[in-house]
C-alpha positions in Angstrom: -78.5 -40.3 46.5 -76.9 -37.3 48.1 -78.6 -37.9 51.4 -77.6 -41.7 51.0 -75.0 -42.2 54.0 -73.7 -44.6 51.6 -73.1 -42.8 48.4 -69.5 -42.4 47.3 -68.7 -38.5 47.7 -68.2 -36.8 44.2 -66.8 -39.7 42.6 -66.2 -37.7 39.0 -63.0 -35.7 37.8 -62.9 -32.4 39.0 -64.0 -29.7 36.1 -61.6 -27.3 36.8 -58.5 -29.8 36.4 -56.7 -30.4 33.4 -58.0 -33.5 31.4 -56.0 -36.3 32.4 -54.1 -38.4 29.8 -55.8 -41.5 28.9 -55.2 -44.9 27.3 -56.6 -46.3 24.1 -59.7 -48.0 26.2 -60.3 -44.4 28.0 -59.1 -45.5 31.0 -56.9 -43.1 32.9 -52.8 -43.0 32.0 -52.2 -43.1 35.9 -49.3 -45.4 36.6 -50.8 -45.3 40.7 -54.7 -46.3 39.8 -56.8 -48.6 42.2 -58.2 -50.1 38.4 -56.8 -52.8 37.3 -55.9 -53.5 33.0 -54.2 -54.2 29.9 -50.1 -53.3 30.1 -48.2 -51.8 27.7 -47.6 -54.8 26.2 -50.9 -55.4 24.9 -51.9 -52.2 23.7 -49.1 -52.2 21.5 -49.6 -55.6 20.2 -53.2 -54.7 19.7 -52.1 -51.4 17.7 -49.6 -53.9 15.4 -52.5 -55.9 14.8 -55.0 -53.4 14.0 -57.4 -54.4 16.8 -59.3 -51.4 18.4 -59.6 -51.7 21.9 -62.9 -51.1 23.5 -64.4 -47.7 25.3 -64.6 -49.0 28.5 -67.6 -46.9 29.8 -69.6 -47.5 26.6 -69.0 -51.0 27.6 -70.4 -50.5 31.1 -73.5 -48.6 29.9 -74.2 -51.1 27.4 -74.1 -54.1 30.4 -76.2 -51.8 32.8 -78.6 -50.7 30.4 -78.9 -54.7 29.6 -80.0 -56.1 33.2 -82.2 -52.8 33.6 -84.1 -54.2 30.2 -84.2 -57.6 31.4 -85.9 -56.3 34.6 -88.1 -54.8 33.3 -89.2 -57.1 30.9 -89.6 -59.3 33.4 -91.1 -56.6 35.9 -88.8 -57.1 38.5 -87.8 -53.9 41.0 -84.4 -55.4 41.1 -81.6 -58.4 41.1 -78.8 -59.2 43.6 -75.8 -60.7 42.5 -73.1 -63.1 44.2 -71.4 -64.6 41.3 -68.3 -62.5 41.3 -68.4 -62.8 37.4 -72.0 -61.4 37.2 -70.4 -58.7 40.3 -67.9 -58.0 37.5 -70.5 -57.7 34.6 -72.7 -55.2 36.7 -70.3 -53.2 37.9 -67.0 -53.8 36.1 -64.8 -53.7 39.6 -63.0 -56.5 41.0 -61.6 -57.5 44.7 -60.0 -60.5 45.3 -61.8 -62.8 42.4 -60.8 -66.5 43.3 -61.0 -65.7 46.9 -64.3 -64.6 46.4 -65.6 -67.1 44.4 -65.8 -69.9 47.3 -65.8 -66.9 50.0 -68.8 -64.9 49.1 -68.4 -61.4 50.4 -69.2 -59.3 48.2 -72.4 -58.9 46.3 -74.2 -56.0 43.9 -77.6 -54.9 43.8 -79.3 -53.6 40.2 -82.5 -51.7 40.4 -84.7 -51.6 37.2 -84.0 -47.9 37.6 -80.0 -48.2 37.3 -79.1 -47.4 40.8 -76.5 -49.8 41.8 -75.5 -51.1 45.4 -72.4 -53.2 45.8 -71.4 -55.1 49.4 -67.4 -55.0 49.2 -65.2 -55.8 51.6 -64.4 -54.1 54.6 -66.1 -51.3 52.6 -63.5 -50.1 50.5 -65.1 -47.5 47.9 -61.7 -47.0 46.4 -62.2 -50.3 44.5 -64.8 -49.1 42.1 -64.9 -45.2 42.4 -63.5 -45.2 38.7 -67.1 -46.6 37.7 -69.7 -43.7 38.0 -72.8 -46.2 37.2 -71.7 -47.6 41.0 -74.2 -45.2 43.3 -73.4 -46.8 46.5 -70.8 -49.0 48.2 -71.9 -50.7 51.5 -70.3 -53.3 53.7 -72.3 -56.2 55.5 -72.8 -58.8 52.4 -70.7 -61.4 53.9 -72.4 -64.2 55.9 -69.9 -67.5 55.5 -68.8 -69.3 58.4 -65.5 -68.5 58.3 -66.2 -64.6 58.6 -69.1 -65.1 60.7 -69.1 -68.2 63.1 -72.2 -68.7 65.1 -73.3 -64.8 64.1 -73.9 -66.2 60.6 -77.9 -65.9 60.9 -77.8 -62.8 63.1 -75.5 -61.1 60.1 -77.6 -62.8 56.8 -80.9 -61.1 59.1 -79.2 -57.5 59.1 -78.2 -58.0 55.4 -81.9 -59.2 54.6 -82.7 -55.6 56.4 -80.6 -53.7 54.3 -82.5 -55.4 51.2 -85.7 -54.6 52.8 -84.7 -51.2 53.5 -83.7 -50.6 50.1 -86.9 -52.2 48.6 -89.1 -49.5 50.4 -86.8 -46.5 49.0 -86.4 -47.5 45.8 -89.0 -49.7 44.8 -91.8 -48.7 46.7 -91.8 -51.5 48.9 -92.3 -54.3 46.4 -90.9 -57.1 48.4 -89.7 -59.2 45.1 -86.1 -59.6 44.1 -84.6 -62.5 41.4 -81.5 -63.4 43.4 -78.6 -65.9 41.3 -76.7 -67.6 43.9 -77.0 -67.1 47.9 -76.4 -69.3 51.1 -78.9 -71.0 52.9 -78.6 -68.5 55.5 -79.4 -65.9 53.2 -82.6 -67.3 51.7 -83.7 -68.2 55.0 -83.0 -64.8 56.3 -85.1 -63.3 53.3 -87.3 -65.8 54.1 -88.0 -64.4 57.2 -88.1 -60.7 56.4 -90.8 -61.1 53.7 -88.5 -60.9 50.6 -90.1 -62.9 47.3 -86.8 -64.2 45.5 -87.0 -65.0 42.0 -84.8 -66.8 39.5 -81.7 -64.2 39.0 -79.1 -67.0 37.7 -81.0 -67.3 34.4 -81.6 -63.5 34.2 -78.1 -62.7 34.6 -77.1 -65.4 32.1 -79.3 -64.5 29.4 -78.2 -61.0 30.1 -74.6 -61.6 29.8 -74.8 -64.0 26.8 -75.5 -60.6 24.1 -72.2 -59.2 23.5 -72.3 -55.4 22.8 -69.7 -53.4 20.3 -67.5 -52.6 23.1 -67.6 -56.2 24.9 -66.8 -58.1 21.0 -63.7 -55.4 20.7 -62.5 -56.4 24.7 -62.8 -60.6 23.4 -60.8 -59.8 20.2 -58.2 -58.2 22.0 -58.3 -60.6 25.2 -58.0 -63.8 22.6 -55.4 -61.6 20.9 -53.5 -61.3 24.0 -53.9 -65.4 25.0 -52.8 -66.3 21.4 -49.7 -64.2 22.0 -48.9 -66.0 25.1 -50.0 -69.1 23.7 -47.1 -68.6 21.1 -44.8 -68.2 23.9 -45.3 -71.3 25.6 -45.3 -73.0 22.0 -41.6 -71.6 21.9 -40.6 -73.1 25.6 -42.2 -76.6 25.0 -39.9 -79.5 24.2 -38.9 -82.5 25.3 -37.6 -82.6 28.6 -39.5 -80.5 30.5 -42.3 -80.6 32.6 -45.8 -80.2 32.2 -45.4 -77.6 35.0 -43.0 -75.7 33.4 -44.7 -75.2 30.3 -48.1 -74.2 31.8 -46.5 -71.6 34.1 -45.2 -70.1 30.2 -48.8 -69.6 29.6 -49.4 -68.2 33.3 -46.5 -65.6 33.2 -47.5 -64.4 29.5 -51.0 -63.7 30.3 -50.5 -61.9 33.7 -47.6 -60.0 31.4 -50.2 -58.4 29.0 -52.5 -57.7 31.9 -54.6 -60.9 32.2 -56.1 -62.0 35.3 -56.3 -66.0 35.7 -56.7 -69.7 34.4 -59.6 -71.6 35.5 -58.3 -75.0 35.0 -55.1 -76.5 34.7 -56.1 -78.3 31.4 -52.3 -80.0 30.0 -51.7 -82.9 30.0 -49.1 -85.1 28.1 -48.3 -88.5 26.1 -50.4 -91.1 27.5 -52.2 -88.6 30.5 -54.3 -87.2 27.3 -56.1 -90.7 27.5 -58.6 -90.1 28.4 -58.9 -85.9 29.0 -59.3 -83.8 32.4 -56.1 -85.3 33.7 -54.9 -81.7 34.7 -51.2 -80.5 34.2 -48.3 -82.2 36.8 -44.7 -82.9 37.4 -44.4 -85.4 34.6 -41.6 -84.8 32.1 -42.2 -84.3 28.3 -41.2 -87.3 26.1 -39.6 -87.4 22.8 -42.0 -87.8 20.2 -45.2 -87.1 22.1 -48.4 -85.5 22.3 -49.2 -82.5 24.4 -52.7 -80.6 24.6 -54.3 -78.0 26.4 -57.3 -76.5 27.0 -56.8 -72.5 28.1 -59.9 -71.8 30.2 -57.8 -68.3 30.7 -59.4 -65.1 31.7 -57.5 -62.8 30.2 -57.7 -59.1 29.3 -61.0 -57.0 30.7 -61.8 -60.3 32.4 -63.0 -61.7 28.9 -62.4 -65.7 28.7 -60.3 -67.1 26.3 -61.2 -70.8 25.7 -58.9 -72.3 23.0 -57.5 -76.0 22.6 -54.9 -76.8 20.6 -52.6 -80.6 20.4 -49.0 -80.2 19.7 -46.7 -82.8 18.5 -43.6 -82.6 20.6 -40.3 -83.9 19.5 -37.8 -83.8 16.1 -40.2 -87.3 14.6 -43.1 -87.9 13.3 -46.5 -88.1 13.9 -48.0 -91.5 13.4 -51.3 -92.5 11.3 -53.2 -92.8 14.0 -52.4 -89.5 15.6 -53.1 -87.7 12.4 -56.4 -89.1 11.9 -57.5 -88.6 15.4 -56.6 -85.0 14.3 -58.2 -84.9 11.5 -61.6 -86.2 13.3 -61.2 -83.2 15.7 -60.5 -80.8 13.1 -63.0 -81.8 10.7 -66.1 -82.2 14.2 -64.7 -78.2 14.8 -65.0 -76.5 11.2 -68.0 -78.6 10.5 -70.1 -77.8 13.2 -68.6 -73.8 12.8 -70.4 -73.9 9.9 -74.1 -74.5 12.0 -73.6 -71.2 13.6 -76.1 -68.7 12.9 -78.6 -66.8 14.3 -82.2 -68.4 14.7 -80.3 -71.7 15.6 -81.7 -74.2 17.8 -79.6 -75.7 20.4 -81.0 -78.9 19.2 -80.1 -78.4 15.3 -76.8 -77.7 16.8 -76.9 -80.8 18.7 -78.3 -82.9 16.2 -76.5 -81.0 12.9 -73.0 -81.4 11.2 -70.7 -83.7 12.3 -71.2 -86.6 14.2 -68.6 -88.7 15.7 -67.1 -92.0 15.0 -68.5 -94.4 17.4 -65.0 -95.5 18.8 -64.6 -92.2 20.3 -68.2 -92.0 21.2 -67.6 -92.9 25.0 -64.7 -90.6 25.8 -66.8 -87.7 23.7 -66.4 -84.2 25.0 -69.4 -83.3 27.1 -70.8 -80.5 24.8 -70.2 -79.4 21.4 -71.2 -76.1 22.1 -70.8 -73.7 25.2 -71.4 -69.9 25.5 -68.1 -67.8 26.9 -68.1 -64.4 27.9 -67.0 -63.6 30.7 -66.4 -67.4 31.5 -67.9 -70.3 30.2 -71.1 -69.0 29.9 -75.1 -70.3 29.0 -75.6 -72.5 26.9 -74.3 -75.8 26.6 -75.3 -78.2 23.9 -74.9 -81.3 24.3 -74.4 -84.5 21.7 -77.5 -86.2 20.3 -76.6 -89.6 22.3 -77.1 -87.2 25.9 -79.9 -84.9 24.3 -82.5 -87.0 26.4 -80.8 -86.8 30.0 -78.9 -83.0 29.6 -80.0 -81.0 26.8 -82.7 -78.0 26.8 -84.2 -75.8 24.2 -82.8 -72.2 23.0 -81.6 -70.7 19.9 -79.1 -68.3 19.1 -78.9 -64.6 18.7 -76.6 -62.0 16.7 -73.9 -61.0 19.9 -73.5 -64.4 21.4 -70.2 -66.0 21.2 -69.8 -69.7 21.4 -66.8 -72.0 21.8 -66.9 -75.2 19.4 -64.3 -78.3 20.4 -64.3 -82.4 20.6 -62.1 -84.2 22.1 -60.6 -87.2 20.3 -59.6 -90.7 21.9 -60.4 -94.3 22.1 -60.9 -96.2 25.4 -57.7 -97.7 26.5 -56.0 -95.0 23.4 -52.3 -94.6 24.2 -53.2 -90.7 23.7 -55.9 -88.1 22.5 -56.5 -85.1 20.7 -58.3 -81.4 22.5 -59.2 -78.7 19.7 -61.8 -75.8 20.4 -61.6 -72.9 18.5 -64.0 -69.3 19.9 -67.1 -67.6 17.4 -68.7 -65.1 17.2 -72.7 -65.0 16.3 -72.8 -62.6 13.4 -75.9 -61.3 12.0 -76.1 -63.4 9.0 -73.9 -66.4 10.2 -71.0 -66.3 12.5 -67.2 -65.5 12.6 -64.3 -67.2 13.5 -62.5 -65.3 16.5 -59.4 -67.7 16.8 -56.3 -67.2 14.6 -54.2 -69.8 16.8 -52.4 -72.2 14.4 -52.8 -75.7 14.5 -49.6 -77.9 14.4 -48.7 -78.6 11.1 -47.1 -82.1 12.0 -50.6 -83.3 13.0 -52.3 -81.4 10.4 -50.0 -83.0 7.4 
């Protein structure tokens, strides 16, 4: 690696300095670093709640050491990564994340060996010279056609020689690589240089699904974080207001504690929660209304937060109907909890628990069950009803964390009902990660 005219120079602390400070995670106390993190903030609501955070380069090992086993157990020399999330996972670095998820220009490279190669932009080794397991940093992983124009074959070809190049030095010249997600001119350029690609999206999903000690203290502190903020927008929401204004609540308490983003823009209110997706908007907050939401918030370390919660809105009352729909959501979550456990198959959790009425049958959420990590993450179980067209086969494993929800509303309803609540796959059943209160209005 020495000799590599791409390894970072000395990227570790200098012996004969004094030990820097550190935080609770290990991370430096260094109010300038390139890295970014939890605030203040957080670490002292953690500390109030008696939440450990997690080592953050036991946490990195723990992923690197898990795509070098999955390598090799599939005898594979290597993977290459685009998905910034699985970038993230490998390497633990970030640059630019939303941009680069529809601009792909960066992109790592894991050799069952360890060594690492990441593609950032404009090569900027500062980015991830905090993370030691990074060997090299390169530039030349970009070939979209807003970057490149007509050069984008010429530029996938001289990335597709890089690959080849690092093939023959590090894996003898085995000409296979599993690959998740490339552009066309990528393939075509590896194509064309001889390079075998194999299946790297399900590697790298599979991978990522096992949460290690580290990864399970990050999510408890990242849903820890989100339910803080969550409280906050809770205590700005009334009548009156827009849906705007109370989502933005929700951006500016996560980005406070040291979040990162929101996928979706999941609020919606009164009769735009019939049916669901509608996504949050100018409309004013009624008296007397419904309002749900579905986070979708990458909080903390990058870990994703996925919790739904309904709020009644206003000085009434709930009506009948609106409790019951609760009820039905509340009673499809906690039942269905109670099918976690490792050994699992995705079809007992499909076909298991309970089941819904057959009023809200055709505006039914479109999985009971999803992985979340990261993101929303592999799997997704579907109902029984779409078990034919969408489901597959899988069962779960001590370390995987799954989001349970429904979504609760009749065709043509005046309103509906969101809930999801975050577990954890324990080793003899599972544990509920979410503490966020349900409103007690709805729940009466």
């Amino acid at each position: 690696m020495a000799d590599s005219p791409h390894s970072i120079p000395d990227p570790k602390i200098n012996p004969a300095s004094r030990a820097p400070r550190v935080k609770p995670d290990g991370s430096p106390h260094d109010n300038d670093r390139v890295e970014i993190g939890p605030t203040e903030l957080a670490f002292a609501e953690w500390a109030q709640a008696g939440l450990e955070a997690p080592n953050l380069d036991a946490m990195r090992r723990y992923r690197l050491d898990r795509i070098t086993a999955a390598l090799n157990a599939r005898d594979l020399p290597a993977v290459l990564l685009f998905d910034p999330l699985s970038i993230r996972y490998a390497t633990d670095t970030t640059n630019m994340q939303l941009w680069n998820a529809h601009n792909p220009f960066r992109a790592c490279m894991v050799f069952a060996d360890g060594h690492m190669v990441l593609w950032d932009y404009g090569l900027q080794p500062h980015l991830s010279a905090f993370n030691t397991l990074v060997s090299e940093v390169r530039t030349g992983g970009a070939f979209f056609y807003f970057t490149t124009g007509q050069r984008t074959e010429e530029k996938a070809a001289a990335f597709a020689g890089q690959v080849v190049d690092l093939l023959r030095e590090r894996a003898g010249g085995d000409n296979r690589v599993a690959v998740d997600k490339m552009q066309i001119a990528g393939v075509r350029a590896f194509d064309a240089a001889g390079i075998e690609i194999h299946d790297g999206e399900e590697l790298i999903e599979h991978v990522r699904a096992i949460k290690g000690p580290d990864e399970i203290k990050a999510m408890r502190c990242a849903i820890h974080a989100c339910e803080q903020s969550i409280a906050e927008m809770r205590e700005a929401t009334r009548p009156g207001i827009s849906e705007n204004d109370v989502w933005a609540e929700l951006h500016k308490a996560n980005i406070r504690r040291g979040g990162e983003w929101i996928e979706t823009r999941l609020l919606s209110s009164g009769p735009r929660t019939n049916p669901w997706f509608a996504e949050c908007g100018p409309r004013v907050i009624g008296e007397d209304e419904l309002l749900a939401f579905d986070t979708d918030l990458i909080g903390c370390y990058g870990m994703c937060t996925d919790i739904s919660r309904t709020w009644f809105i206003g000085d009434g009352r709930p009506t009948n109907r609106q409790r019951d729909m609760h009820q039905v959501a509340y009673e499809h979550i906690m039942t269905n909890a109670e099918l976690v456990r490792p050994g699992a198959t995705f079809r007992e959790l499909s076909e298991g628990g309970h089941q819904l009425p057959d009023k809200y049958m055709p505006q039914r959420y479109g999985s009971r069950f999803h992985g979340v990590g990261l993101c929303d993450e592999w799997p997704s179980i579907k109902h029984p009803v779409d078990w034919v067209e969408r489901g597959y086969t899988g069962e779960l494993q001590a370390g995987m964390m799954l989001c349970v929800e429904a979504y609760i509303g009749e065709v043509g309803g005046p309103d509906g009902i969101k809930l999801e609540d975050q577990l954890l796959v324990t080793e003899t059943g599972f544990e509920n990660l979410t503490r966020c209160p349900f409103d007690p209005k709805l729940m009466a």
